[in-house]
N, C-alpha and C positions, 0 to 999 in steps of 0.2 A: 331437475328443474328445467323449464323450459328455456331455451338460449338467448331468444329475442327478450324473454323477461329478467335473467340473469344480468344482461347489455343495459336494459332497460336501468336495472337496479344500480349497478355501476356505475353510469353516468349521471344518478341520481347524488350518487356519497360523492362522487368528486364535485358536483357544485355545489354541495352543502359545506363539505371542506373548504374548499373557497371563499363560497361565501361568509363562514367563520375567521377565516383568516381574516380578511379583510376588512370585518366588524373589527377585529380585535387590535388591525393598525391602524384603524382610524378611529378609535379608543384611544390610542397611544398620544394621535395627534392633538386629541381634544383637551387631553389630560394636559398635556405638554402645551397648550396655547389654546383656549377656549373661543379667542378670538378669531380662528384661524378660518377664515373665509371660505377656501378653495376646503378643504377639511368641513367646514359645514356643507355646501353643495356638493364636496362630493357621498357625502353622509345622506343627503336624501336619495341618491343616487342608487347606494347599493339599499338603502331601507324597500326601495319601490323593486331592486332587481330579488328581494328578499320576497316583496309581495307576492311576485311574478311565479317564485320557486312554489311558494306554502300553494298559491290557486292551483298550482299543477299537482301538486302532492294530494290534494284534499280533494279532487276532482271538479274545482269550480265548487264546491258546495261549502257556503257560510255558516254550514252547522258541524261541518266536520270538526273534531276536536283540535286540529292541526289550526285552522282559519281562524278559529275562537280565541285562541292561546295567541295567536300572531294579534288581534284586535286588542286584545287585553295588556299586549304587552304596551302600548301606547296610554294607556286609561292606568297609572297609579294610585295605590291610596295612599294614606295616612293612618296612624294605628288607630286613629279612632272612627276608620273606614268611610271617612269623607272624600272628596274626587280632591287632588289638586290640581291647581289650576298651572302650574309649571312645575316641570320634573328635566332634568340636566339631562342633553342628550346623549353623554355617556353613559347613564342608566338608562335609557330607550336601548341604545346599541346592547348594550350588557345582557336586558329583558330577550331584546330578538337573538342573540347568542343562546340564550338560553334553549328558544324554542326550536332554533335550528340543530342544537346537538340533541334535544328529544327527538325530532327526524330521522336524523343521523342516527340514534339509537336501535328506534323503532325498525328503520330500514334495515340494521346490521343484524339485529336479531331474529326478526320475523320476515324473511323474504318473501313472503305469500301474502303480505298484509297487504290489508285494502287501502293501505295509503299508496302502493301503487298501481292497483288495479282503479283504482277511481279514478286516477290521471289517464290511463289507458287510449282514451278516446277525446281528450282535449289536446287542442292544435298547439301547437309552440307560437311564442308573440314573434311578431312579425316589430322590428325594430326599426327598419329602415322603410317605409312606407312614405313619410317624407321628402327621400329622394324624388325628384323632377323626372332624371331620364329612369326608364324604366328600364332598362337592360341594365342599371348598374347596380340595382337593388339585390337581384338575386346573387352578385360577385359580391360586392360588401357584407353581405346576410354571412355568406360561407367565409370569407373571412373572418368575418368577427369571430365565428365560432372556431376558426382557426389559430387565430389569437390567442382564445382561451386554452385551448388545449395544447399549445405553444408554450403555452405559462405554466401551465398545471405540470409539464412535464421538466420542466426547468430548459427548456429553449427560447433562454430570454432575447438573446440577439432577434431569430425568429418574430421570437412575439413585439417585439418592441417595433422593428421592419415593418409587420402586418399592421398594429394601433395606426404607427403615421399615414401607413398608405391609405389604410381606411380614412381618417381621416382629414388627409390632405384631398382624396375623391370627393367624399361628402363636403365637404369647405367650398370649393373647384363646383361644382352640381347649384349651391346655395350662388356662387358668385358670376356662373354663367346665366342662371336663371335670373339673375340682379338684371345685368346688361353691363355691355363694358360705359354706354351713356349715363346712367345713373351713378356707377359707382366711380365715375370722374371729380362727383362732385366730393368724394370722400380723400382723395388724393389717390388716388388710383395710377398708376403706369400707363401710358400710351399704348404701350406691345400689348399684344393679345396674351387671356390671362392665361394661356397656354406655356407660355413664357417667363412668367415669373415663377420669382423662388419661393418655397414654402413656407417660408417665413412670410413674404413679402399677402399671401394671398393671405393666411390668419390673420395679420395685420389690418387688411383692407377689410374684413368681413368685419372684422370688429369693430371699423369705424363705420361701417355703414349699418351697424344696429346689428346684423344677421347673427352675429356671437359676441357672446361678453369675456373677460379676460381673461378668464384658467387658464385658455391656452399658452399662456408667459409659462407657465410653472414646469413646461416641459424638460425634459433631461436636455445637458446638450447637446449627445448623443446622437439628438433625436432631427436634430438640424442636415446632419448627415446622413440619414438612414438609408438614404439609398446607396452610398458609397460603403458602408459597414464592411464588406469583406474585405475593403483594399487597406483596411486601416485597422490593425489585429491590437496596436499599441496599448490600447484602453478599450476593451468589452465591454458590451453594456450588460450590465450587472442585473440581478432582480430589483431591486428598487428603482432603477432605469427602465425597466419595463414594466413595474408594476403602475408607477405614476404616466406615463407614455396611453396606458389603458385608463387609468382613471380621468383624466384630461379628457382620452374619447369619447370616456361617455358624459361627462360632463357638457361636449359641443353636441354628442346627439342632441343631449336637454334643450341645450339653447337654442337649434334650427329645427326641436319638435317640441313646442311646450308644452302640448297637448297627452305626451306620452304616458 
């Protein structure tokens, strides 16, 4: 088989792995608290990063059996094959679980399938387009994707590091694009926002509209991240990094709603 398609294949089953994973803790969460806010937004989160997979597997095409089964899993019946009109989104996530381990099937058994040659020739989403300065898009892009692979490989310190510096960038980008004049009015710090702490900057975004609160739910870890090597006492664990990641992408949503 060929190498670059082999590469290709590989990094298909590890986000599909992931992506299951992550259906299935926040499964956990819902089960465990239906109510659970940060747990619902972050649940559209991965449904749309779910989307993102199946378009790239199916080649962009709505007829592919892959794209079909992903649409269906949103549309339940009833046994007397009527639409309901509300289905529990722990059965949504369970459905897309479903359709991501037939991927993950598909891809393991038949590596010559056209589920990955139809992806072939479509571009990867570009996630960070919202950034202002444009030199910092292309470094947060390869981070993020640093992150992941950070994670997948059980280098949670690592990944947990990469989420905040992501970010704390993207936050920092949304808050200098504000102006330090406008975000006075929010209670903002006098220093430049060069200057403040990373707490202090989430904080201010949030009150000036540009993010909503997930960002509280962070480990607290994650307050530190830059200092992480000097303080070996308490590792950040995978659940320290897993939530560190889902936060981030939780703030993309909120400084890109458009995504």
């Amino acid at each position: 088989m060929d190498q670059n398609l082999q590469a290709q294949i590989d990094t298909y089953l590890s986000r599909l792995h992931q992506l299951i994973r992550r259906g299935r803790d926040l499964q956990g969460l819902l089960e465990a608290d239906p109510s659970d806010t940060f747990a619902t937004t972050t649940t559209r989160v991965w449904q749309q990063d779910c989307g993102v997979q199946v378009n790239e597997l199916s080649g962009g095409s709505k007829a592919h059996w892959l794209a079909r089964a992903f649409s269906e899993a949103f549309l339940l019946r009833s046994e007397s094959g009527s639409a309901l009109e509300e289905v529990a989104p722990t059965e949504i996530i369970q459905r897309l679980i479903g359709v991501l381990e037939r991927a993950l099937e598909t891809l393991s058994q038949n590596s010559e399938s056209s589920i990955v040659a139809a992806s072939k020739n479509v571009p990867s989403p570009r996630r960070f387009d919202f950034v202002h300065n444009p030199e910092l898009r292309p470094v947060v892009e390869q981070a993020y994707s640093d992150s992941r692979r950070a994670f997948e490989h059980g280098l949670y310190e690592l990944a947990l590091q990469t989420s905040c510096g992501i970010l704390e960038a993207i936050v920092t980008d949304a808050l200098e694009h504000k102006g330090l004049n406008a975000l006075s009015a929010s209670g903002a710090p006098a220093e430049n926002i060069a200057d403040w702490t990373f707490q202090t900057r989430l904080t201010v975004a949030e009150r000036a509209g540009l993010i909503r609160s997930g960002w509280a739910r962070l480990p607290e870890r994650a307050w530190t991240y830059r200092n992480l090597s000097e303080n070996r006492a308490i590792a950040p664990t995978e659940r320290d990094a897993r939530i560190a990641g889902q936060v981030l992408n939780v703030i993309i949503r909120d400084l890109n709603p458009g995504r």
